[in-house]
C-alpha positions in Angstrom: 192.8 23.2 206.9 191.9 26.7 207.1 190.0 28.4 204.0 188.5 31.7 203.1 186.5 31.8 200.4 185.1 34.4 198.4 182.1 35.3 196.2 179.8 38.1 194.9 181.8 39.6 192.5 180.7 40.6 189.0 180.2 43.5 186.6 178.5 46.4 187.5 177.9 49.6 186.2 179.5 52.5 187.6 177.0 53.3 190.1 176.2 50.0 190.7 176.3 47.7 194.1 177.8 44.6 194.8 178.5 42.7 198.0 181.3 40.7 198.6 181.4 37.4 201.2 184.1 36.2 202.8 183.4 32.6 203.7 185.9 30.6 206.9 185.6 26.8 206.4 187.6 25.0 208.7 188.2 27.2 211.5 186.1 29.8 214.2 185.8 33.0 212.4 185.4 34.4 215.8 189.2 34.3 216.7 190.5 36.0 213.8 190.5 39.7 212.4 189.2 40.0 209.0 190.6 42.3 206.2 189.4 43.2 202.4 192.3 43.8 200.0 192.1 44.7 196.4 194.5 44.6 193.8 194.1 46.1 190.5 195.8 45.6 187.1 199.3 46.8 187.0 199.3 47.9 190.9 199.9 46.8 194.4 197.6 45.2 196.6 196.0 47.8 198.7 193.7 47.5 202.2 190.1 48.3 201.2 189.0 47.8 204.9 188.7 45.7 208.0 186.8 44.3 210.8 188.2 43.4 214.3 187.4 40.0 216.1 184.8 41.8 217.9 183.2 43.8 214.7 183.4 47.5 216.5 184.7 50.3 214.7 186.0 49.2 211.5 188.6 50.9 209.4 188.2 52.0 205.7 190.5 53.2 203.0 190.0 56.5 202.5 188.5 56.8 198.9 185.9 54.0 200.5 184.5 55.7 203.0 181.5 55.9 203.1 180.5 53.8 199.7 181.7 50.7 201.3 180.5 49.0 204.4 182.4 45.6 206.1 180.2 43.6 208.7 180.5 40.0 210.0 178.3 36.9 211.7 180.3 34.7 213.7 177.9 32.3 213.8 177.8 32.2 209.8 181.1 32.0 210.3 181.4 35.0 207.0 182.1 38.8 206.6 180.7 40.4 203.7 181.6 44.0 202.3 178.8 46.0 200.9 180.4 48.4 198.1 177.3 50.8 197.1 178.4 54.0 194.3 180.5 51.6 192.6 183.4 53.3 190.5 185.6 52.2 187.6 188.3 52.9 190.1 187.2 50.0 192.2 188.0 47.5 189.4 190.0 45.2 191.2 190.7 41.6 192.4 189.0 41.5 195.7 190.3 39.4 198.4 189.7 38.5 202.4 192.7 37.4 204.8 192.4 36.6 208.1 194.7 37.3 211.1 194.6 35.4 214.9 193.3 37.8 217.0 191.9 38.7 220.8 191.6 42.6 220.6 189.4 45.4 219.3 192.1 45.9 217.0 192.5 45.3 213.1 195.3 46.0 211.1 195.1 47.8 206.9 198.7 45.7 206.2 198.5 42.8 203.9 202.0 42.0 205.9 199.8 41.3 209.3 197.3 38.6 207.5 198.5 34.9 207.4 195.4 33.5 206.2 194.0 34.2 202.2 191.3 33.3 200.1 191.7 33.3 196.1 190.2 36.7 195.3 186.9 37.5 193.4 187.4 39.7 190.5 184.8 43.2 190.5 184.7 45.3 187.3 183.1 48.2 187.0 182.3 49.3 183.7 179.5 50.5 181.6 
């Protein structure tokens, strides 16, 4: 059965750093693309960022950009996303998907991802 999990979420203060693992048990991270969503009280799930199979040039949500940094280990079988600068705005529900995939490509629509883990809640507050 195939399984994302996630962890490293918290409160921080605004500022603040936390970094997110997405964990695959069950199946070869290395065939799939992997995306960060985020979903915050009273709004739509939105794409934070994602990594193709192959980990090259990675896409971020604009008002991420450089605060937030996604990277993966096949062989630990886990993508992580580093979120440095932390703001309130970023309080969210945090969660990984994962998509089948052979290309350099990786897509920012929740509509693309088959696989989901259960989300890791991030609060930034002071």
């Amino acid at each position: 059965q195939l399984q994302l999990v996630e962890s490293g979420g918290g409160l921080v203060q605004p500022g603040g750093s936390l970094r997110l693992s997405c964990a695959a048990r069950g199946f070869p991270l290395d065939r799939y693309a992997i995306g960060w969503f985020r979903q915050a009280p009273g709004k739509e799930r939105e794409g934070v960022s994602c990594i193709s199979v192959f980990g090259g040039a990675p896409n971020y949500a604009d008002d991420v950009k450089g605060r937030f940094t996604i990277s993966r280990d096949n062989a630990k079988n886990t993508v992580w996303l580093q979120m440095n600068s932390l703001k309130p705005e970023d309080t969210a529900v945090y969660s990984c998907a994962a998509v089948a995939s052979s290309t350099y490509y990786c897509s920012d629509y929740e509509d693309e991802y088959d696989y989901w883990g259960q989300g890791t809640q991030v609060t930034v507050s002071s």
